[in-house]
N, C-alpha and C positions, 0 to 999 in steps of 0.2 A: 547201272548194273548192280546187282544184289551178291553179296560178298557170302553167299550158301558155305563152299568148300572150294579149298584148293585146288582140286582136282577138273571143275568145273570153269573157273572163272577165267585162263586166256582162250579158252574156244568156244565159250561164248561169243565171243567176240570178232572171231574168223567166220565162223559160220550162224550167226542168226540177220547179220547182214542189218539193212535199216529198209523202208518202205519207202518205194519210188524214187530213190537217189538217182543221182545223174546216170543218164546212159550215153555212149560215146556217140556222138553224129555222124559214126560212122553206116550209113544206111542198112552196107553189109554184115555190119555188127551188129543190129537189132534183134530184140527176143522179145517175148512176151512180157509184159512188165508185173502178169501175175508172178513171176518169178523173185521179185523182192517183195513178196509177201511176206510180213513180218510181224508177230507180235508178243518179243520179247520185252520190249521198252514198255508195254501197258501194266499197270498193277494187276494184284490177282485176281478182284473182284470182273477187271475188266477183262481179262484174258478169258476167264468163266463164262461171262457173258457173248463172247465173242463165240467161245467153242460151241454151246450151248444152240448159240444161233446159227451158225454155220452146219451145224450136224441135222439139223433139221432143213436146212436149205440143199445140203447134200442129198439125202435120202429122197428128197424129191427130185432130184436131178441127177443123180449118179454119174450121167455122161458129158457132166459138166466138167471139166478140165481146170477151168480156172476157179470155182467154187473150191474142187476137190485139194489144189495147190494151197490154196488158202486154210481148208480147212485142217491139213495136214502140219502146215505153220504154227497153227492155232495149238492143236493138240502137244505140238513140241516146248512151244511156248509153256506148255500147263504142265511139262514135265511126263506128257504118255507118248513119249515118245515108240515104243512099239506101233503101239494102233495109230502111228502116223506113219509107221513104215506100211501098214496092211492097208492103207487108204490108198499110199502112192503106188504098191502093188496092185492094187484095183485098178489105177489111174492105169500103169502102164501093161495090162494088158488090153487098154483100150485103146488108148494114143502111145505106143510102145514106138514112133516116128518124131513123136512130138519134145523138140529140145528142151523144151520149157520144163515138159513131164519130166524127161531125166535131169532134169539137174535138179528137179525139186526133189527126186525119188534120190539124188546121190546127197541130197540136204539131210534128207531124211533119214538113211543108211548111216552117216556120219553122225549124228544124235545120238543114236543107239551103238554107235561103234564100230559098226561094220564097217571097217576102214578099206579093208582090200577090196571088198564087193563093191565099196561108194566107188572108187578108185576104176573098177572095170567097167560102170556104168559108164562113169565121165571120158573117161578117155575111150568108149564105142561110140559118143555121141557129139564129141568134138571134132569142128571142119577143121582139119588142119591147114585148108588152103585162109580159111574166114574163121579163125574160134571169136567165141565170144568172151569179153573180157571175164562176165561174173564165172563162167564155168570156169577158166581160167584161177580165179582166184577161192573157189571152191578146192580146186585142184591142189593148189598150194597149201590151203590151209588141210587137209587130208595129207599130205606128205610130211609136213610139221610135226602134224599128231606121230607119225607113223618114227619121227626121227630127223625124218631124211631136210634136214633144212635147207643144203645147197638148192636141191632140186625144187623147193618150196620156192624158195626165192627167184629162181627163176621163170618160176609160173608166178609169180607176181610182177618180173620186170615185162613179159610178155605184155604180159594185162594192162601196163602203164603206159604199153607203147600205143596201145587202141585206148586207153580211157586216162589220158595222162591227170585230169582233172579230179580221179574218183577217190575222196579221202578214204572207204577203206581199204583200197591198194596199198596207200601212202601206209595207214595205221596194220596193215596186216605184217609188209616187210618190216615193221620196228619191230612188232609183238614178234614177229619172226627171229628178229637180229637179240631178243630178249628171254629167249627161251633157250641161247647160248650163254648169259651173261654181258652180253656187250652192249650194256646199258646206255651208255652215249649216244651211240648209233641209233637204240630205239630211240631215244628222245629226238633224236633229229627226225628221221619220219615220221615221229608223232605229233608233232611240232608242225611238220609240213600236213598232215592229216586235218588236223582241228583248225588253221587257217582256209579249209578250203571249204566253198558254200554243200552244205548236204552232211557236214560232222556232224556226227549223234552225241548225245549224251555219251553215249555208252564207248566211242572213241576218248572224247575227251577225260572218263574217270580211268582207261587204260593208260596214259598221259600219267594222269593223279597216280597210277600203281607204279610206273618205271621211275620214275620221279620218288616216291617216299624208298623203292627200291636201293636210291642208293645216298639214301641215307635225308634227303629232304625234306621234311617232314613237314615242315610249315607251307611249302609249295603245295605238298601234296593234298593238305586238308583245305587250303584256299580253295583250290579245284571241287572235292566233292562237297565242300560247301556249298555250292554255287549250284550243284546238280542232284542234291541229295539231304532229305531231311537229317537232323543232327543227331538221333540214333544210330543210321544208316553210317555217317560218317565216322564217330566212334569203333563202330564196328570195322570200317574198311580200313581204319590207323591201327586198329590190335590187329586186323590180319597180318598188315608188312610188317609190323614189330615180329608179331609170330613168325616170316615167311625169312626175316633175317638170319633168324637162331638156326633156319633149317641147313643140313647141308646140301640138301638135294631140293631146294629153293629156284632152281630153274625149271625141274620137272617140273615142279608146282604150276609153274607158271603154265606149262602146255595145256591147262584146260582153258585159256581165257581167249583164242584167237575169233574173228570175224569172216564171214563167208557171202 
């Protein structure tokens, strides 16, 4: 994950989510798996290429659902985010039944900010007898941004209880418990996140940030060594020197969560 701005980097991390991660086996938990469509973790060249291709595969199919989820990923990926809310707009006055479509339309909402509108999507479109875990943890990471962390956290333990396996449940409630100061705590979730098969990069260098957080520094550049050329990693050690001096250094953190 690329160290842009403060402002941006723990939700990232809540909501771009990783590509075909584990789903729960629970039959009645199943969704669409265009729904972890993801292409945060590519470089830019690739992300380009990706949007590039998918907009033309789009325009040819418009009533394609899972092109249009994907394509919507893409653009968010590339930072337009807007015209990935007007793609999933399109999307859902076609499939406006379709779960998959809403949660990728409350992904998309959340990108651009619209936290209360993503917020009324999700919760019209979740079974409360069967949710599914990602919309679940969609949900959490949307209440995080919004403040509300108890209630965050609880739409995360929900989630754990149908996907007890899914590292970023495990890494969303630290990035959670981290965005109060309660450093420890994230470390243990995130600890339990990056042992578990389906950890991204992108869990693992949130690890590297709670870790040089308090105070670790040599831990924490081990990590994005490991995950990140050595410009990259210079930059992500002047950010937490920088994010130490701040006093409002927890806020900071609410851009970095995974979704």
């Amino acid at each position: 994950m690329h160290l842009s701005s403060a402002s941006r980097r723990l939700s990232a991390v809540l909501f771009a989510g990783a590509i075909a991660l584990v789903l729960s086996a629970c039959a009645t938990n199943r969704i669409d798996p265009a729904i972890h469509a993801d292409y945060s973790n590519l470089s830019g060249p690739q992300i380009q290429a990706s949007v590039a291709d998918l907009a033309g595969r789009y325009r040819a199919d418009p009533r394609n659902a899972t092109l249009g989820i994907h394509y919507a990923a893409a653009l968010r990926a590339a930072g337009q985010t807007e015209p990935a809310v007007l793609v999933m707009e399109e999307l859902m006055s076609r499939h406006g039944d379709d779960r998959a479509v809403s949660l990728a339309y409350a992904r998309a909402l959340t990108a651009e900010g619209r936290f209360d509108q993503a917020l009324r999507v999700l919760d019209a479109s979740i079974d409360p007898v069967a949710p599914h875990w990602d919309a679940l943890s969609v949900r959490g990471a949307i209440l995080d941004q919004r403040g509300e962390h108890q209630r965050a956290r609880q739409s995360y333990r929900q989630a754990l209880l149908l996907a007890p396996n899914e590292p970023r449940l495990h890494a969303n409630l630290g990035l959670s418990h981290s965005m109060t100061g309660e450093l420890e705590v994230a470390e243990e979730h995130l600890r339990i996140a990056v042992s578990l098969p389906g950890a991204t990069s992108q869990i693992r260098q949130n690890l590297a940030l709670v870790l040089g957080l308090q105070g670790r520094f040599e831990d924490a550049r081990a990590i994005y060594s490991a995950e990140l050329p050595a410009d990259q990693v210079a930059a992500n050690m002047d950010y937490i020197r920088a994010m130490l001096t701040q006093q409002d250094r927890w806020q900071a953190i609410r851009g970095d969560t995974v979704g």
